[in-house]
NUZAZA-269815 format. One record per atom (N, C-alpha, C): residue in one letter; x, y, z. Coordinates in pm, whole numbers, plus 32768, in hexadecimal, padded with zeros to 4 digits. Atoms other than C-alpha are relative to their C-alpha. Example, Ala and Ser with C-alpha at 12.3 -4.5 7.8 and 13.67 -1.06 7.14 Angstrom:
2
A80597F898000A84CE7E3E830CA805A80788000S7FAE7F897FFAS85577F9682CAS7FB3806D8049
REM end
This chain:
83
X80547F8A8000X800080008000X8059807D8000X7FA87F6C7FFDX808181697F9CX7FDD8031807AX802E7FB27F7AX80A2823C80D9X7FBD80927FA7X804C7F51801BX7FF383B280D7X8079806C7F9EX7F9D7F9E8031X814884638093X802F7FB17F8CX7FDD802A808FX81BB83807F73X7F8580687F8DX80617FBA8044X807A83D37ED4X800180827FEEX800B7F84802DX806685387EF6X809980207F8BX7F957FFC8069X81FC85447E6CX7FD27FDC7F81X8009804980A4X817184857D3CX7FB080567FC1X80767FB38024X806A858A7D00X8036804F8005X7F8E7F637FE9X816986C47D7DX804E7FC67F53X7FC180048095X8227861E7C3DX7FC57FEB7FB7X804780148066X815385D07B69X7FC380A87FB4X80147FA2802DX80CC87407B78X8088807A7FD8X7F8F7FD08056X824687A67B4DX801D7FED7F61X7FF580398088X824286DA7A00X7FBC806B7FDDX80127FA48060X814887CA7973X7FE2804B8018X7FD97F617FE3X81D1890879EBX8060801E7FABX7F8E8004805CX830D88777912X7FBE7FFC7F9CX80437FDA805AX823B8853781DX7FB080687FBEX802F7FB18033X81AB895E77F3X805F80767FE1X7F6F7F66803CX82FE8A48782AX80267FA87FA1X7FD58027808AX836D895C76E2X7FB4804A7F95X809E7FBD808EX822389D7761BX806180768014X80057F5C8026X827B8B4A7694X80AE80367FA1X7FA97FCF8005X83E38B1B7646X80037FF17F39X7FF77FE9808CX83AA8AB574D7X7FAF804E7FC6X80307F97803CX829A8B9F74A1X803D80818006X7F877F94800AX83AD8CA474F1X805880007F79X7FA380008052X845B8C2A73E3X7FC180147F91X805D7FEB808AX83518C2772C8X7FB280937FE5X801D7F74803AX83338D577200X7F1A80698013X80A37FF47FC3X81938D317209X7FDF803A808FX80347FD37F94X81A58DA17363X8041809C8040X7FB47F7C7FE9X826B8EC6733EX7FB980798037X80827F9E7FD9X813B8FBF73A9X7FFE7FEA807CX802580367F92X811C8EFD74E0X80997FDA805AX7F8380237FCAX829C8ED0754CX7FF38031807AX7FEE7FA27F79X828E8FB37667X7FA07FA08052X806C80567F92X81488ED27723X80417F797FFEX7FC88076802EX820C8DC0768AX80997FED8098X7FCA7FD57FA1X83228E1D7779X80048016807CX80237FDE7F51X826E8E9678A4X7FE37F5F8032X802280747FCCX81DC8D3478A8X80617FB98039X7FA380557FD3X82EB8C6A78A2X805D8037807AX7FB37FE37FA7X83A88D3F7986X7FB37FE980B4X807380277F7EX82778CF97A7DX80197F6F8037X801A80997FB5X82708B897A68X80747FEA8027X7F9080067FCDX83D18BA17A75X80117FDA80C7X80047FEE7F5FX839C8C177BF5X7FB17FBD8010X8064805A7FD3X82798B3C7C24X80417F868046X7FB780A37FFDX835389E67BD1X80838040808FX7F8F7FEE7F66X84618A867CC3X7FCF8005805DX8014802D7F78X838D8AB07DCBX7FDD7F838000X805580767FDBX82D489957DA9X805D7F898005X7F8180597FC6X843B88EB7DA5X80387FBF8060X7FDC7FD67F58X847C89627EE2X7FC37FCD8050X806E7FD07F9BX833289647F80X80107F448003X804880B07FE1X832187BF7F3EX80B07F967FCDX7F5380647FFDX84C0877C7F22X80027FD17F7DX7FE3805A8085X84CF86FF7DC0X805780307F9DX7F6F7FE98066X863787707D3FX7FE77F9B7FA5X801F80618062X864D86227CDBX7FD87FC67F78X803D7FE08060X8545861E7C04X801380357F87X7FC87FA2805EX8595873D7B3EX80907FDC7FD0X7F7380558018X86F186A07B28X7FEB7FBF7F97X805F80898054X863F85887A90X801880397F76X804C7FD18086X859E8653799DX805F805A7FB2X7FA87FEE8042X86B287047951X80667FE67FBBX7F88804E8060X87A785FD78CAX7F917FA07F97X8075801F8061X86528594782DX7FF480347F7AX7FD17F6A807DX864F86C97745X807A80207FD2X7F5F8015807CX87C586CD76F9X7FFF7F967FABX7FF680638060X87BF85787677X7F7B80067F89X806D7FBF8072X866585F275A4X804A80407FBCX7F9F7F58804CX8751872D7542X80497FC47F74X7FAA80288073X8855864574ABX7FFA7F797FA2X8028805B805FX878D855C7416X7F8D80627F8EX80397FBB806FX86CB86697358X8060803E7FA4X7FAA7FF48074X87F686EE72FAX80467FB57FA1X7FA980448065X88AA85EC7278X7F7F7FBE7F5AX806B7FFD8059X877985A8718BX800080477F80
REM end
């Protein structure tokens, strides 16, 4: 049986997953010309969730995690590039 605190961690990450996901969306719609009108909200956002995922780092301990997800996305990086 999962205890209480496993569970909530799995749910604290799970809603980290798509906070990363969504700063991915904002970071390539930064990059696409179509959103050039909108760069600046484009910006504020991500710089929001930015602080969100950091606190919410903090607030429930999950360096780790983000660790994770970060040698996650390099090896994405250089498998798109080499493509």
């Amino acid at each position: 049986m999962q205890s209480a605190q496993t569970f909530r961690r799995g749910r604290a990450i799970a809603f980290l997953e798509r906070l990363d996901i969504k700063r991915s969306t904002l970071m390539q719609q930064l990059n696409q010309p179509e959103y050039d009108a909108i760069k600046q909200v484009l910006s504020g956002e991500l710089k929001a969730t930015d602080a969100i995922m950091q606190e919410f780092i903090h607030a429930f301990e999950l360096r780790e995690v983000m660790l994770e997800q970060d040698a996650k996305r390099d090896r994405e990086e250089v498998k798109d590039e080499s493509n």
